[in-house]
Each structure stands twice: as structure tokens, then as C-alpha cells.
C-alpha positions in Angstrom: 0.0 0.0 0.0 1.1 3.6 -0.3 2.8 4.2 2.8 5.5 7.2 4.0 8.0 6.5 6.5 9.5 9.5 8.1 12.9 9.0 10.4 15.8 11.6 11.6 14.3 12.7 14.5 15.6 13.4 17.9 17.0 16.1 20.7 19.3 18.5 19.3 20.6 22.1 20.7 20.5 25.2 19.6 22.6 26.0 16.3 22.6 21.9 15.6 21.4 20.1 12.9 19.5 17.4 11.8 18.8 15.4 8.5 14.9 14.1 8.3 14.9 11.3 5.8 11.1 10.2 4.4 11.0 6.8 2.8 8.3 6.1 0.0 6.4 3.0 -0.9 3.7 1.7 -3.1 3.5 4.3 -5.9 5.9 5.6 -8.3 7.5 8.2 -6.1 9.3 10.1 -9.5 6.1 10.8 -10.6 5.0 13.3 -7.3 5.9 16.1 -6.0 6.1 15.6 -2.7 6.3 17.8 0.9 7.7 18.6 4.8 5.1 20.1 7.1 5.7 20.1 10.4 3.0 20.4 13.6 4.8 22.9 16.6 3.3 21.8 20.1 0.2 23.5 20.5 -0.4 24.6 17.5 -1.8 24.3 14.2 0.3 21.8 11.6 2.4 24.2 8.8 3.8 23.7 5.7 7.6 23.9 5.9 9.2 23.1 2.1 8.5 21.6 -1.1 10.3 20.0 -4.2 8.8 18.7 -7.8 8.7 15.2 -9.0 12.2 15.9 -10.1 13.9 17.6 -7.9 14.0 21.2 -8.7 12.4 24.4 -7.9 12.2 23.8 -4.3 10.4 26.1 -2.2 10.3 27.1 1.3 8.6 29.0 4.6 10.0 31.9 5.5 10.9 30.9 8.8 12.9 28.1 7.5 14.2 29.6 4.1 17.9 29.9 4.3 18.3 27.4 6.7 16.3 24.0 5.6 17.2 22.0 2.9 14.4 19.9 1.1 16.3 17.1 -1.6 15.0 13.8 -2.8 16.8 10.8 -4.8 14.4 9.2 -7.0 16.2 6.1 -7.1 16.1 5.5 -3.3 12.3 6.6 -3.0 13.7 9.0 -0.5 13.0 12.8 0.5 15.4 14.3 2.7 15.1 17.7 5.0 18.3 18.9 6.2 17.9 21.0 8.9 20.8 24.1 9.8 20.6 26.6 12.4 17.9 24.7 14.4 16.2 27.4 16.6 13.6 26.1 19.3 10.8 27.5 17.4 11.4 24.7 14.9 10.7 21.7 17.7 7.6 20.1 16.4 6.6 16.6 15.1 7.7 16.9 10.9 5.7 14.9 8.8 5.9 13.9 5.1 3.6 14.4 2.9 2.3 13.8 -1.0 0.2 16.6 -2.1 -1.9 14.2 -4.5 -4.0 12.1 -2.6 -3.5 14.0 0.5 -1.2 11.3 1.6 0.9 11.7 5.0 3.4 9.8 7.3 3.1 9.1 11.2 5.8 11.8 11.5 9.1 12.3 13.6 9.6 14.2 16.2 12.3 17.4 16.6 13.2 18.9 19.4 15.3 21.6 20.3 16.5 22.3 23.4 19.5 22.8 25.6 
């Protein structure tokens, strides 16, 4: 079945990073564009970055731009968020996501803390 896997997640301190890794199954992933959104205690879930079926124009939040990285390898049914800078603003569960279908992981869990 069509299934997303998110992993990466974990404590980090301020100025760390992190590298989010979403694993793909049961569709053609080349063919989607696919998603990072990410759900801050408290508060409502937010979209975070984005990046075409293959690979290019990605986008980004403000708050994040500049310091997140969205990538994917095609090949490994992989999308990756590398995460620079970390702030503790950006603890919150992250969660993959493909626009079509409206299909989302279980998500991972960042926190940022010292």
C-alpha cells in the first residue's frame, strides 16, 4: 500500500542540525511532488518546504528559508530535509507528505533544546 516513513528525529541544541529522511512505498515516487510540514506543540500543523517530482524548484517557509534544505533521490524513494541553524521554534513533530491524494506519514519528532 502507499505508505511514508519519516525518520531523523531526535533532541538537538540550539545551532545543531538534523537530517529528516522520508521513505516512499507503493507508488511511483518520481512521478509526485512531494512535501515537509511540520505540527509545533500547540499549534496548528504548517507547511515547511516543497520540491517537484524531479527535484528542482524547491520552495520554502519563511521561517525556514535559508536554513532548511528539502532534496529527494528518486532512485532510493527518498525525500530528505536537512535542517541548519535549528532554533527552538522549529521543535515540532515533521511529517511527510504527498500533495496528490492527501497522503501523510506518522511523522518524527524534533526537538530543540539545551
Amino acid at each position: 500500500q502507499v505508505q511514508l516513513v519519516e525518520s531523523g528525529g531526535g533532541l538537538v541544541q540550539p545551532g545543531g542540525s538534523l537530517r529528516l529522511s522520508c521513505e516512499a512505498s507503493g507508488f511511483t515516487f518520481s512521478s509526485y511532488s512531494m512535501r515537509w510540514h511540520r505540527q509545533p506543540p500547540g499549534k496548528e500543523r504548517e507547511w515547511v518546504a516543497h520540491i517537484t517530482s524531479t527535484g528542482g524548484s524547491p520552495t520554502y517557509a519563511d521561517s525556514v528559508k535559508g536554513r532548511f534544505t528539502i532534496s529527494r533521490d528518486n532512485a532510493k524513494k527518498m525525500v530528505y530535509l536537512q535542517m541548519n541553524s535549528l532554533k527552538p521554534e522549529d521543535t515540532a513533530v515533521y511529517y511527510c507528505h504527498r500533495p496528490w491524494g492527501d497522503v501523510w506519514g506518522r511523522g518524527t519528532q524534533v526537538t530543540v533544546s539545551s
